[in-house]
Backbone as CSV, one residue per row, in Angstrom:
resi,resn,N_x,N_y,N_z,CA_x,CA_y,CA_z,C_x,C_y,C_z
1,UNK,10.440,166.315,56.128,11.122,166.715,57.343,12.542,166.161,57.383
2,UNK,12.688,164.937,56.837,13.785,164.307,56.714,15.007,164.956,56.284
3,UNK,14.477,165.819,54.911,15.163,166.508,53.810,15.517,167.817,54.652
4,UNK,15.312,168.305,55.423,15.964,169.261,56.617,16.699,169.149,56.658
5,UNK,16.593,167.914,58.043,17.238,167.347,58.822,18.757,167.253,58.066
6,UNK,18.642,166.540,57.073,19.932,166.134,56.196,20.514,167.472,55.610
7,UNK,19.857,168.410,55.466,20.571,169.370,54.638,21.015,170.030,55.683
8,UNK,20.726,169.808,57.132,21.521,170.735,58.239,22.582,170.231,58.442
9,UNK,22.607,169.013,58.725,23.797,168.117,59.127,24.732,168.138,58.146
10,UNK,24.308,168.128,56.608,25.322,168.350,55.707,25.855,169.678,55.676
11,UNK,25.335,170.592,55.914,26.013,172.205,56.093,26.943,172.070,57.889
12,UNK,26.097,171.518,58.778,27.356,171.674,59.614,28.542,170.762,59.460
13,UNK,28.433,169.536,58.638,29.825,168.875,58.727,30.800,170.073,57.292
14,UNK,29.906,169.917,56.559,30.870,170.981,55.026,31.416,172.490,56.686
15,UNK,30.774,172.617,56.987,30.945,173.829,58.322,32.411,173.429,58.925
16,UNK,32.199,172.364,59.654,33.058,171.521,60.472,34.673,171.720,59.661
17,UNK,34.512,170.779,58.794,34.967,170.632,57.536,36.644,171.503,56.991
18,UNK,35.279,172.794,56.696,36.162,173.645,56.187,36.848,174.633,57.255
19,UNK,36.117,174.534,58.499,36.788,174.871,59.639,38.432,174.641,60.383
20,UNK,38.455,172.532,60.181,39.656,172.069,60.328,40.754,172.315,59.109
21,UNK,39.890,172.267,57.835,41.046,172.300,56.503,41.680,173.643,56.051
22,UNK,41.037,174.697,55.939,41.611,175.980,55.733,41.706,176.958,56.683
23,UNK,42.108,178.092,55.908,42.733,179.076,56.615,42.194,179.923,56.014
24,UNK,41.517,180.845,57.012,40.182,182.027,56.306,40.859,183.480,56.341
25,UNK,40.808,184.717,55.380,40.082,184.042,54.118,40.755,183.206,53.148
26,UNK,39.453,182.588,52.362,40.473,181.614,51.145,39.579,181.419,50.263
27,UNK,40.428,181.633,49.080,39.435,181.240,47.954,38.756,180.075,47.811
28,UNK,37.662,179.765,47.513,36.671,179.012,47.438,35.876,178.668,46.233
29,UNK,35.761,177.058,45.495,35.367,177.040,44.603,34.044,176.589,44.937
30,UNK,33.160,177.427,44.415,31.356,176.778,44.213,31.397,175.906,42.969
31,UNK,30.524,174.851,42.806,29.914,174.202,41.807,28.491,173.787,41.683
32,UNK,27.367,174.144,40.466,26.638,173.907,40.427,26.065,173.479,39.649
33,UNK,25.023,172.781,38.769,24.546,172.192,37.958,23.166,172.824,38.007
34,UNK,22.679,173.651,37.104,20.893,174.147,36.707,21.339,173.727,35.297
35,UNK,19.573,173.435,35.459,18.756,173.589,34.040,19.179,174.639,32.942
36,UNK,19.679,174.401,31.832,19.906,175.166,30.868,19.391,176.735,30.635
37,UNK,19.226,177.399,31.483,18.296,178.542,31.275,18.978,180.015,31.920
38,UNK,19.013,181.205,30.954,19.746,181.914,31.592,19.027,182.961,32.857
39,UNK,18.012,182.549,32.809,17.348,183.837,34.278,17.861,182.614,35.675
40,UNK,18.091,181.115,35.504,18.754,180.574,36.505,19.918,180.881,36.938
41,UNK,20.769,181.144,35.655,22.142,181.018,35.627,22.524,182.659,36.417
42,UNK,21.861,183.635,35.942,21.354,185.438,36.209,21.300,185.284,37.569
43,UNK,20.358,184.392,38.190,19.913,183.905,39.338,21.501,183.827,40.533
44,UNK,21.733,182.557,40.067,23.075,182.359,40.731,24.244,183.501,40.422
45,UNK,24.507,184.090,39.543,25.492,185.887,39.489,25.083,186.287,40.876
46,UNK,23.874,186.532,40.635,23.206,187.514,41.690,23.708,187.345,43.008
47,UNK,23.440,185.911,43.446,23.545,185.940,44.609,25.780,186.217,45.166
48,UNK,26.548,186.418,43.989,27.818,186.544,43.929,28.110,187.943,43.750
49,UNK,26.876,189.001,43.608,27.158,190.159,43.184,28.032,191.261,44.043
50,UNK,29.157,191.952,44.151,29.669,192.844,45.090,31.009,191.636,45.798
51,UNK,31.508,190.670,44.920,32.228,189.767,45.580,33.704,189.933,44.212
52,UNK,34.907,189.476,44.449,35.601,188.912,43.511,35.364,187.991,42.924
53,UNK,34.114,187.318,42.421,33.965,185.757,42.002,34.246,186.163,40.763
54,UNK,34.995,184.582,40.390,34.930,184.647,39.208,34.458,183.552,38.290
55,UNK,33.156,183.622,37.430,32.000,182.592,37.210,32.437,182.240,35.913
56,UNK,32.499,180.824,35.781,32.551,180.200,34.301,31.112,179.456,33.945
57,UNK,30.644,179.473,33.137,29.047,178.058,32.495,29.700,177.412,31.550
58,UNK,29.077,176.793,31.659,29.408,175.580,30.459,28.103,174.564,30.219
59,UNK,27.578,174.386,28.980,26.895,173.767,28.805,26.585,172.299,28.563
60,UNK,25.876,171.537,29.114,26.169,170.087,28.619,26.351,169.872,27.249
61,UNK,26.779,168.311,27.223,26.605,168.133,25.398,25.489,168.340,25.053
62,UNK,24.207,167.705,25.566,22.817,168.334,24.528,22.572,169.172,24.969
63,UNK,22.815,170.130,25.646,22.789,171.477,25.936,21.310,171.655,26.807
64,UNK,20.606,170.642,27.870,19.925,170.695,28.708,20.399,171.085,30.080
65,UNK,21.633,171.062,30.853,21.483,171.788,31.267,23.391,172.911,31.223
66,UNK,23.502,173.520,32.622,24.560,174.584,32.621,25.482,173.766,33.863
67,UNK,26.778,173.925,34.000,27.304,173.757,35.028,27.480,175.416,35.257
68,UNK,27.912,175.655,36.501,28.787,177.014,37.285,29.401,177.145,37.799
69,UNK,30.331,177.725,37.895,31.402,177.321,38.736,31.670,178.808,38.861
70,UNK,31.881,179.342,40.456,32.358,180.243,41.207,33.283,179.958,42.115
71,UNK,34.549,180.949,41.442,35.793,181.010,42.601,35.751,181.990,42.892
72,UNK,35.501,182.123,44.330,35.045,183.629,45.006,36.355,183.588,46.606
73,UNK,36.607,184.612,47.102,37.202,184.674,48.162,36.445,184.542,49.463
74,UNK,36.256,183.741,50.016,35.417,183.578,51.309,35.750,183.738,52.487
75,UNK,35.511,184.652,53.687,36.087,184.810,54.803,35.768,183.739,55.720
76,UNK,35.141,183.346,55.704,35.051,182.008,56.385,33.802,181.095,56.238
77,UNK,34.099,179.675,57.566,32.844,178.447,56.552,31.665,179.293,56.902
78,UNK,31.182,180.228,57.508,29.777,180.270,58.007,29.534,180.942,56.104
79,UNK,30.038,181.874,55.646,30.143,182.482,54.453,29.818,181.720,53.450
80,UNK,30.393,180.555,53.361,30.657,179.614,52.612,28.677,178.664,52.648
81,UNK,28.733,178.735,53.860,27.309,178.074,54.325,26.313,179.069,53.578
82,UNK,26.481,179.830,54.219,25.617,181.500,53.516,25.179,180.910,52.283
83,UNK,26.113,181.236,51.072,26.291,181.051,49.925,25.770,180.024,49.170
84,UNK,26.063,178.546,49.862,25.233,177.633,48.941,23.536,178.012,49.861
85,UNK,23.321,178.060,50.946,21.893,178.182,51.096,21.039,179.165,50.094
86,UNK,21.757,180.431,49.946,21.348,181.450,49.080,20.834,180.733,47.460
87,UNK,22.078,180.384,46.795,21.780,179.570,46.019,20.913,178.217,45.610
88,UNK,20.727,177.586,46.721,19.669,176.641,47.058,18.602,177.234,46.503
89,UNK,18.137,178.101,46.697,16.460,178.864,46.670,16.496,178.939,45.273
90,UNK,17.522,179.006,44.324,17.259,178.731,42.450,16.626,177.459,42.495
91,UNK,15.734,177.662,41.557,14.766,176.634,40.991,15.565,176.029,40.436
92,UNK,15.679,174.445,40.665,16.165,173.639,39.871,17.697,173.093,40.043
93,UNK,18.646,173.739,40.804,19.836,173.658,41.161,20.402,172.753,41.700
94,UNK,21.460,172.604,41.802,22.100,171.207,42.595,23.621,171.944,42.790
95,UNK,24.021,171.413,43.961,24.837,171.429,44.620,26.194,170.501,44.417
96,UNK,27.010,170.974,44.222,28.239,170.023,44.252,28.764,170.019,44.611
């Protein structure tokens, strides 16, 4: 229950956040870290599909897992919120 709790409060301050610092729309960099595997990596495209993003991977040195990185144009923080929750639901993912 805890693990909620915290992941709400962390989406409304990143909310808050990006509310006071930019100016919408604005490009926006995602970062993520999965497990080496490409139906994860497929996974996270997906949820960018019908957008300008533009996705780089890169693999660790022993090649366990992928970073990602999406620079996409975002109209604003609720969008931005959208987006990592969407991504959340990949197995295995982390947030940066």
């Amino acid at each position: 229950m805890d693990q909620d709790k915290n992941t709400t409060e962390f989406y409304a301050r990143l909310k808050k956040q990006l509310e006071e610092d930019t100016t919408w729309p604005s490009p926006y960099l995602f970062k993520f870290i999965v497990p080496a595997n490409l139906e994860q990596i497929a996974e996270i495209r997906a949820v960018f599909d019908g957008t300008d993003a533009e996705i780089a991977t890169r693999d660790s040195s022993k090649g366990t897992y992928s970073s990602v990185s999406v620079k996409v144009t975002m109209d604003s923080p609720d969008e931005v919120v959208k987006k990592y929750l969407e991504v959340s639901k990949v197995d295995g993912v982390i947030s940066l």
